[in-house]
One Martini backbone bead per residue (centre of mass of N, CA, C, O) as a GRO file, in nm:
protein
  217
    1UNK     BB    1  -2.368   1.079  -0.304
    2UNK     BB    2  -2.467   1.375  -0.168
    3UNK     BB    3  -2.668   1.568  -0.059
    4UNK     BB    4  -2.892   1.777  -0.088
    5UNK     BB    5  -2.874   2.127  -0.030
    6UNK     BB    6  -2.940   2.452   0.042
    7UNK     BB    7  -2.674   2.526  -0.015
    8UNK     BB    8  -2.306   2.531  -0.110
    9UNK     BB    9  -2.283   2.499   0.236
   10UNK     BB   10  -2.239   2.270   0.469
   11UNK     BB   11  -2.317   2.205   0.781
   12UNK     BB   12  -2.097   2.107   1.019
   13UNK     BB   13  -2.246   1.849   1.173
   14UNK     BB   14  -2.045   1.590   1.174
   15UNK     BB   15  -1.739   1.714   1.186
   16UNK     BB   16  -1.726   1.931   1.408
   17UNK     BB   17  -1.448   2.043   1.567
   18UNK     BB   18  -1.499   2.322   1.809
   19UNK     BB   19  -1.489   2.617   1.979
   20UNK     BB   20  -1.641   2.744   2.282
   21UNK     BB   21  -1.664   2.551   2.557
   22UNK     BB   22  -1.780   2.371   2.798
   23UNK     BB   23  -1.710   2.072   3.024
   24UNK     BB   24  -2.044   2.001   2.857
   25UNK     BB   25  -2.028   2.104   2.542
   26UNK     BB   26  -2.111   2.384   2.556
   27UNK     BB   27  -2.165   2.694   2.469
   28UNK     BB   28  -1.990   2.943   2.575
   29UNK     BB   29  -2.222   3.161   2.735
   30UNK     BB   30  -2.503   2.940   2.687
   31UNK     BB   31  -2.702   2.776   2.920
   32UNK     BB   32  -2.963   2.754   2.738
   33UNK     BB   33  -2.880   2.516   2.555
   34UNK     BB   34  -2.955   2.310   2.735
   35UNK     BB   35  -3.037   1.974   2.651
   36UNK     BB   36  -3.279   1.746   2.633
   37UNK     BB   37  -3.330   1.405   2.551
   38UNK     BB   38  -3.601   1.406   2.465
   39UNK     BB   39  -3.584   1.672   2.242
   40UNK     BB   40  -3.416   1.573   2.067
   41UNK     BB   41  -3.560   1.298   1.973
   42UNK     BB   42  -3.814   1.452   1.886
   43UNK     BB   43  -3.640   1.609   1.645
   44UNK     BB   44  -3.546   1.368   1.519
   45UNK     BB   45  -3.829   1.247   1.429
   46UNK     BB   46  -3.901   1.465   1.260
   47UNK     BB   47  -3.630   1.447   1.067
   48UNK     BB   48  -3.723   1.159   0.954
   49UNK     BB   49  -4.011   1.207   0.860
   50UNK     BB   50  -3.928   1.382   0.641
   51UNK     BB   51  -3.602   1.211   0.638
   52UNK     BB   52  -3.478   0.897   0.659
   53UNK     BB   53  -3.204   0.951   0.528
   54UNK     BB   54  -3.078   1.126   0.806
   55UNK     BB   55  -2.907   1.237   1.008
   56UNK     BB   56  -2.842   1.171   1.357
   57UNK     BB   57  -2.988   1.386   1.634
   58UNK     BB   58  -2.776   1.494   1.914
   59UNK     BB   59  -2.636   1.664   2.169
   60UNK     BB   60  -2.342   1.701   2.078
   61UNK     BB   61  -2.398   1.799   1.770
   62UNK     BB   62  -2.537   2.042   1.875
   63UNK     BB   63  -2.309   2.172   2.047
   64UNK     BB   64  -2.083   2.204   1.785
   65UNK     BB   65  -2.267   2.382   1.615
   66UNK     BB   66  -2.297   2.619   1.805
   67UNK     BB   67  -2.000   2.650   1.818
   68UNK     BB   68  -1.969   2.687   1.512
   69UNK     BB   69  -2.128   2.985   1.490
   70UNK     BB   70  -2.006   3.131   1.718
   71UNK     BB   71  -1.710   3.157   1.574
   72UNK     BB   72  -1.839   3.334   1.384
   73UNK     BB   73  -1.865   3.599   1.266
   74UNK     BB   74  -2.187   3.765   1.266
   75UNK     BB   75  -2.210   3.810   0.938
   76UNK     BB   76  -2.179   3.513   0.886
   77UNK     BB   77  -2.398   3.371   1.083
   78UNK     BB   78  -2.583   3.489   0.949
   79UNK     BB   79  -2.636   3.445   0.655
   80UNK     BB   80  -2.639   3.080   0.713
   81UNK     BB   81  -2.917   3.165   0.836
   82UNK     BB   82  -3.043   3.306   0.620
   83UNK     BB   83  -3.024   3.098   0.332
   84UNK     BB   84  -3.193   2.889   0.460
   85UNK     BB   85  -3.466   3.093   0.504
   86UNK     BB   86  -3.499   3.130   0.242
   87UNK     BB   87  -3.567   2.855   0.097
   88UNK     BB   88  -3.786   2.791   0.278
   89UNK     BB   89  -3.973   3.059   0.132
   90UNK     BB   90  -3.972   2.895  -0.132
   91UNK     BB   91  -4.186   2.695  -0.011
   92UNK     BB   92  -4.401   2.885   0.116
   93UNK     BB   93  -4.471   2.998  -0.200
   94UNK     BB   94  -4.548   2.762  -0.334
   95UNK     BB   95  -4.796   2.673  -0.160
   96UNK     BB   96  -4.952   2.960  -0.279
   97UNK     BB   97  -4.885   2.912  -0.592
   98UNK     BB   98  -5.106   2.881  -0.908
   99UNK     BB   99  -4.865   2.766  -1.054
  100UNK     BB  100  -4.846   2.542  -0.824
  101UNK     BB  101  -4.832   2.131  -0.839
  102UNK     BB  102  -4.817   1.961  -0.579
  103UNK     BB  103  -4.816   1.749  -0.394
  104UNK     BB  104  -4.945   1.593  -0.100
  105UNK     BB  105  -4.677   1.478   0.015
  106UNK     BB  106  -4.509   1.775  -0.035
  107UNK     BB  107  -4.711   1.950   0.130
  108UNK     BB  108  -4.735   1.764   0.400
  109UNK     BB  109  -4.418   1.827   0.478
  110UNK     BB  110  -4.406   2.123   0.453
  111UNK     BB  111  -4.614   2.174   0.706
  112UNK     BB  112  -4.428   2.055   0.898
  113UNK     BB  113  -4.188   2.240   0.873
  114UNK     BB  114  -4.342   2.524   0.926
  115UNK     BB  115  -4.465   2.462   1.217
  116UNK     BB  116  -4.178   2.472   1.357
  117UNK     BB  117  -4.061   2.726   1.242
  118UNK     BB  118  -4.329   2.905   1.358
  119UNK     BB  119  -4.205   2.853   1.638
  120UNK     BB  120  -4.084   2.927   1.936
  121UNK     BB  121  -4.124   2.650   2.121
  122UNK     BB  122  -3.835   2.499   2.067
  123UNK     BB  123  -3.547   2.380   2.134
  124UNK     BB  124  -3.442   2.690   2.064
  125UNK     BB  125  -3.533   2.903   2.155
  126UNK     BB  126  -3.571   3.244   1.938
  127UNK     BB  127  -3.470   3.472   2.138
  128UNK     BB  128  -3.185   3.375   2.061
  129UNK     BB  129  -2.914   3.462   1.955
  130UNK     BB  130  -2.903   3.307   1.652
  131UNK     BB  131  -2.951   3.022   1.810
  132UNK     BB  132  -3.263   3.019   1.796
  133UNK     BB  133  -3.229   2.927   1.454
  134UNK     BB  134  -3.064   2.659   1.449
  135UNK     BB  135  -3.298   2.438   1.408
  136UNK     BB  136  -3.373   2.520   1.230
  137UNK     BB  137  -3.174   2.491   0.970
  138UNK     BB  138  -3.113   2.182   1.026
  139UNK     BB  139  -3.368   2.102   0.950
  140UNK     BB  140  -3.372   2.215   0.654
  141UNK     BB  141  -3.122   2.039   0.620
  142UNK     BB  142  -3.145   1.767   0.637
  143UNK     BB  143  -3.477   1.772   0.522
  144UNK     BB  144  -3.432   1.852   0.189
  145UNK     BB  145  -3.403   1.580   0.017
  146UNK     BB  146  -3.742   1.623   0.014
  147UNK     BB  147  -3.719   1.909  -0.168
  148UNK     BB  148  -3.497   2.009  -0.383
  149UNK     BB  149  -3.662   1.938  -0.663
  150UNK     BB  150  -3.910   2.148  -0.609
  151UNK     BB  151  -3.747   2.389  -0.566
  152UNK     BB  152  -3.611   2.391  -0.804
  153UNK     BB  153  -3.786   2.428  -0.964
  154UNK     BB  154  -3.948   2.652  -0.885
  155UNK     BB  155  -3.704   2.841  -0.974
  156UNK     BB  156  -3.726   2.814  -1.223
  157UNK     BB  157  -4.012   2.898  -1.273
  158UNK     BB  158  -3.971   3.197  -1.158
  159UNK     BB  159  -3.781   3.276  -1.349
  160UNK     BB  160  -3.914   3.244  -1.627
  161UNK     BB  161  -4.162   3.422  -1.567
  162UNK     BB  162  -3.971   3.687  -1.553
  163UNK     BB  163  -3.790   3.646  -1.813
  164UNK     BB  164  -4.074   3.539  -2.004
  165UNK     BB  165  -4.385   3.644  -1.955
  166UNK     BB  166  -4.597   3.483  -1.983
  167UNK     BB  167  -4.912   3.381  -2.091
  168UNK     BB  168  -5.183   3.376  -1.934
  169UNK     BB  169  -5.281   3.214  -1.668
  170UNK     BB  170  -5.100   2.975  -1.459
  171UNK     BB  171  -5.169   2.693  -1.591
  172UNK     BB  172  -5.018   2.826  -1.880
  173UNK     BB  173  -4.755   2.947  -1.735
  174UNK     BB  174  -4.633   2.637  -1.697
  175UNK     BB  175  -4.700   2.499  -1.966
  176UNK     BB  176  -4.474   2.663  -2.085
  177UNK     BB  177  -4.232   2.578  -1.905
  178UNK     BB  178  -4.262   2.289  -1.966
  179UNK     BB  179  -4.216   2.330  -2.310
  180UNK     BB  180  -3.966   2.481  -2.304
  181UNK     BB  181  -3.770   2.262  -2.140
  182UNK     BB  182  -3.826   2.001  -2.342
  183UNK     BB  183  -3.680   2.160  -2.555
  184UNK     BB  184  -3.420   2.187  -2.471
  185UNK     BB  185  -3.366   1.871  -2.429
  186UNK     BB  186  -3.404   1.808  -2.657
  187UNK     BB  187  -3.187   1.997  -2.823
  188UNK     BB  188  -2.939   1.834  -2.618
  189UNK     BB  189  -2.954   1.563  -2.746
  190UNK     BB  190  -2.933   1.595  -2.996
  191UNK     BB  191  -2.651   1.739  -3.009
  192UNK     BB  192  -2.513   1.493  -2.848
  193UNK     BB  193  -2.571   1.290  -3.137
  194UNK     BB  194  -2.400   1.458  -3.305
  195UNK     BB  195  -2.128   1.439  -3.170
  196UNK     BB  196  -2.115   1.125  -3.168
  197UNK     BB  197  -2.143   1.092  -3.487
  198UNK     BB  198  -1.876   1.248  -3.557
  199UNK     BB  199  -1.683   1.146  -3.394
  200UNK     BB  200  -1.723   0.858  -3.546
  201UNK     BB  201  -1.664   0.971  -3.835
  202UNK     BB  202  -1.357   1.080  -3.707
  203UNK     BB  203  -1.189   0.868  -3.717
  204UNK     BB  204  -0.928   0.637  -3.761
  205UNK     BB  205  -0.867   0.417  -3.963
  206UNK     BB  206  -0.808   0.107  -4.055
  207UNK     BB  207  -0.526   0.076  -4.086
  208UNK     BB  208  -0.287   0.158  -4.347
  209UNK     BB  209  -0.186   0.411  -4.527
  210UNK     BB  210  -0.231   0.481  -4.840
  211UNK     BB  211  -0.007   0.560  -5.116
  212UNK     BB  212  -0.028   0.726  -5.465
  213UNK     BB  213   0.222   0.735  -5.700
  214UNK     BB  214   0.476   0.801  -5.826
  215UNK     BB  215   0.774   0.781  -5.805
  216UNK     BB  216   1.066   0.911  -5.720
  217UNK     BB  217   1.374   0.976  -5.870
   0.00000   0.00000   0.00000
């Protein structure tokens, strides 16, 4: 099974080639992407370090990714960078909401993740145009596979909060998603269980089907 990114379409780091480079296969008309050997090492070790099962990052894939970016319409490649920093922006708020009580360890991936994205001088200044933030989404695209559970639970978390608006306290209003979560899953499988049974009670019986009554004249 493919890993799980953060949007439903992931980004074309391993397999893309092709937009606009020039002859050291840099995205034409960026010369200031070019990127120093030691400095994507430091970066691929962040990514592993986070998400040790992430593809390898080197300078080739890294000039066809943001070759990739900018070969885009303009507002299709925000939206690309705006939706997985919005992904982002929602580990960002688990951490700070008091009614949600994540692990030890996936707080402190969450922190080394926010340190490097809140970074200026990181692997691709920020400064630049479209391209700047292209390290960060990487960053959080490669490595998301070790947030994905704890996100995707937090955005059903506060869709629950916002309609049907639980009482009581913070840690309250989670124990009832919590509960009211499990009472659904014990509906699914009973639902899953009787259908199993009827199916099985409503087979064809076994032998030929005998007809009784008198014969016709």
């Amino acid at each position: 099974m493919p890993h799980p990114t953060p949007t439903d379409h992931p980004l074309p780091f391993e397999h893309y080639r092709g937009g606009l480079t020039d002859s050291l296969g840099a995205p034409a008309g960026f010369p200031e992407i070019a990127l120093s050997g030691p400095a994507v090492a430091q970066f691929d070790e962040l990514v592993h370090d986070l998400y040790p099962d992430a593809a390898r990052v080197d300078p080739p894939r890294l000039q066809q990714l943001a070759a990739w970016l900018l070969s885009l319409p303009e507002e299709q490649a925000s939206e690309e960078l705006d939706s997985r920093m919005q992904r982002m922006e929602e580990l960002r708020a688990l951490l700070d909401d008091t009614a949600w009580d994540c692990s030890d360890a996936i707080r402190l991936r969450i922190n080394k993740l926010l340190a490097y994205i809140d970074r200026e001088d990181d692997l691709i200044p920020d400064r630049l145009p479209l391209l700047g933030r292209l390290d960060d989404v990487l960053l959080i695209e490669l490595a998301w596979p070790a947030f994905a559970a704890e996100a995707n639970e937090y955005r059903d978390f506060c869709l629950y909060r916002q309609t049907e608006r639980p009482a009581g306290t913070p840690e309250q209003q989670r124990e009832a998603w919590l509960r009211d979560r499990l009472a659904e899953l014990e509906l699914l499988r009973h639902s899953t269980r009787m259908e199993d049974e009827h199916f099985a009670n409503g087979r064809t019986p076994e032998g030929p089907m005998r007809v009784t009554g008198s014969p016709l004249p």
